[in-house]
N, C-alpha and C positions, 0 to 999 in steps of 0.2 A: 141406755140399756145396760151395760155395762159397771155403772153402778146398781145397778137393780140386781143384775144379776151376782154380783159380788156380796151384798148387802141379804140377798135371801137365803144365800149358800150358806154364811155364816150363821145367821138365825136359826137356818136348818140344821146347821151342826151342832147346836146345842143340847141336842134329846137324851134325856135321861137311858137309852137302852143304847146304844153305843160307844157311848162313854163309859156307862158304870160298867159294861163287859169288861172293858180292857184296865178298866181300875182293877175290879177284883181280879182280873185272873193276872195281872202281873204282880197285883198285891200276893196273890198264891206262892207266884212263882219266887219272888223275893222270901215269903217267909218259908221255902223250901231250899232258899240259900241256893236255887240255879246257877247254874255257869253263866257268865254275861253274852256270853255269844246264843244263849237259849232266848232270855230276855232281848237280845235284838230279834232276832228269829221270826221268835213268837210275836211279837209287836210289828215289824215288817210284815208280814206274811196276814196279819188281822185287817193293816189298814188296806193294804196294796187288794184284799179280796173284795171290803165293801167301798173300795171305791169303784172296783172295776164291776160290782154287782148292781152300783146302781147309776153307775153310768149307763149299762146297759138297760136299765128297765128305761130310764129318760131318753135313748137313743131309740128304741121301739117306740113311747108314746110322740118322739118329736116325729119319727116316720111317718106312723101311723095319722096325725094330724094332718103332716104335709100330703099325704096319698088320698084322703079323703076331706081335708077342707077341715076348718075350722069355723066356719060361717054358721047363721041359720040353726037350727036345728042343737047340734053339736057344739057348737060354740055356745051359744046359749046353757046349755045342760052342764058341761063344766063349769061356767062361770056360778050355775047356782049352785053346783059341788061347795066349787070354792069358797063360797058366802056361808053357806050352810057348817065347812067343818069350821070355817071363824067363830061363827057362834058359838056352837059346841065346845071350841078351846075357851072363848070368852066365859060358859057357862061353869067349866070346869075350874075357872078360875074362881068365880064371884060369887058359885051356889055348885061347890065341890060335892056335896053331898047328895043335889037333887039329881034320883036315876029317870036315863031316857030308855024304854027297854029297845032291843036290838042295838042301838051306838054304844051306850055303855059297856055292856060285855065284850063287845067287840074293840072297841078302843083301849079297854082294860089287859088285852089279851099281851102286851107286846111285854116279856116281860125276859128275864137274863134266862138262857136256856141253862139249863142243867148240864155239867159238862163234866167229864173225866179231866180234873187241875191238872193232870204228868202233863208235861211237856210233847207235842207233836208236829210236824206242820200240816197235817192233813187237822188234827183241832183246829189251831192258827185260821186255817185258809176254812172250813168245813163254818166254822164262827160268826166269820166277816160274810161267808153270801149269808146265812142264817137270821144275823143282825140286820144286813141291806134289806131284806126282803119283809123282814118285820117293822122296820122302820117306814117303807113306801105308806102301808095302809094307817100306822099309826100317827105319823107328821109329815108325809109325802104332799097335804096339802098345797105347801109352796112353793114344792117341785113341782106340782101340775099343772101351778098356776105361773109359774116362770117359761114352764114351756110351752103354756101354751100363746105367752105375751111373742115368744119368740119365731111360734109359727105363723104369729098375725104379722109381726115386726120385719122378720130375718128370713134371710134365704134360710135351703137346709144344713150348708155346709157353713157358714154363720152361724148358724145354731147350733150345729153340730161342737164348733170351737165356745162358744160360749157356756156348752155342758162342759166342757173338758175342764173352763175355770170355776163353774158353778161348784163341781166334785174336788177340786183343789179346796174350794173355801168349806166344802163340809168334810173333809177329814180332816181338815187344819188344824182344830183342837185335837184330833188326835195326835197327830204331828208334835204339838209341843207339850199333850201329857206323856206321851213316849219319850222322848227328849229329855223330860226332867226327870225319870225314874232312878237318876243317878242320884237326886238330891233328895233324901229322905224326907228336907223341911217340906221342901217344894210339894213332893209327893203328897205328903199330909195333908198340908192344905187344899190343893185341887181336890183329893174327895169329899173336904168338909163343906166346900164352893158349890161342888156339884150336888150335894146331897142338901142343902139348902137354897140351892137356883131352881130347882123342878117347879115348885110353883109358877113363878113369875118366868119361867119360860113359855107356860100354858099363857097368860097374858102377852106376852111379844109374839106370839106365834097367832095366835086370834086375832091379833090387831092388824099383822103382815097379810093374814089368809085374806083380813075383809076388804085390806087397801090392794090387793092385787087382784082380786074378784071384782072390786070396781072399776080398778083401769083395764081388766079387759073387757067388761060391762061398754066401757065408753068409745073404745078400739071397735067396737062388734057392733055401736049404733050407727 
């Protein structure tokens, strides 16, 4: 379990809308020649918000599972969640242009908010839940589907410690693009990476969403 859940975390950290925030707005900040203690700041205070934003939505939905079962009924219905957003990232991969009405607009919506660049930490911190919370509906699929292997698998407090490393491996990129903002090369490259990985992230994430919709498919028979 423990590789799964390390292995989905990372996956999950790969989305285009958490990432390119803190590209651009430390790219702002760099070309407004900030103090370096702004740019740690402001980079602490971005990731330290959506981690603890969505640590908190997957510590409600592990609750929420454990208090009312994942069995039958419920179990069942996430599991076809989960199968269903695989497709749709499968589909967004293979036939980007075919529209679903309702999924599309909706899965379209997650996009860099619009921000005042000056330097704040209520920005910072206002950011990161902004991003956590847009991020759940947009690729929270293997969040759902992680937690809910671990309400069939793990006690709560199990659980509870396996979110805490799940949210370790999805800030972790952010971790080491903050990290390297000191190295302009560096810098560069991570958003030429990131601005050409969005596709083929839409493929590893369909592929995770269908492989962990089925093993909790098998857990539930």
């Amino acid at each position: 379990m423990l590789y799964l859940v390390i292995i989905n975390g990372l996956i999950d950290s790969f989305n285009p809308c958490a990432v390119g925030v803190l590209l651009l707005y430390l790219s702002l900040l760099l070309s407004m020649q900030s103090k370096r203690k702004h740019l740690i700041s402001f980079g602490l205070f971005y990731i330290l918000s959506i981690y603890a934003t969505y640590l908190l939505i997957g510590f409600g939905l592990l609750r929420t599972f454990h208090l009312f079962g994942i069995h039958d009924f419920f179990g069942w219905a996430t599991s076809f969640i989960i199968l269903g957003l695989g497709i749709y990232y499968l589909k967004e991969y293979f036939l980007p242009n075919f529209y679903i009405p309702i999924l599309s607009p909706f899965f379209s919506r997650c996009r860099i908010p619009k921000w005042n660049p000056n330097y704040t930490l209520i920005a910072a911190i206002s950011l990161g839940f902004l991003v956590g919370l847009c991020e759940f509906p947009c690729s929270g699929g293997i969040y759902l589907a992680t937690i809910a292997l671990l309400s069939v698998k793990q006690t709560f407090m199990e659980g509870l410690l396996y979110l805490l490393i799940y949210n370790l491996m999805f800030v972790l990129p952010l971790i080491l693009i903050f990290a390297s903002v000191g190295n302009k090369y560096i810098f560069d490259k991570l958003k030429k990476i990131q601005a050409k990985s969005a596709r083929l992230l839409k493929l590893i994430m369909g592929i995770s969403m269908l492989v962990s919709g089925i093993l909790l498919l098998i857990w539930l028979i």
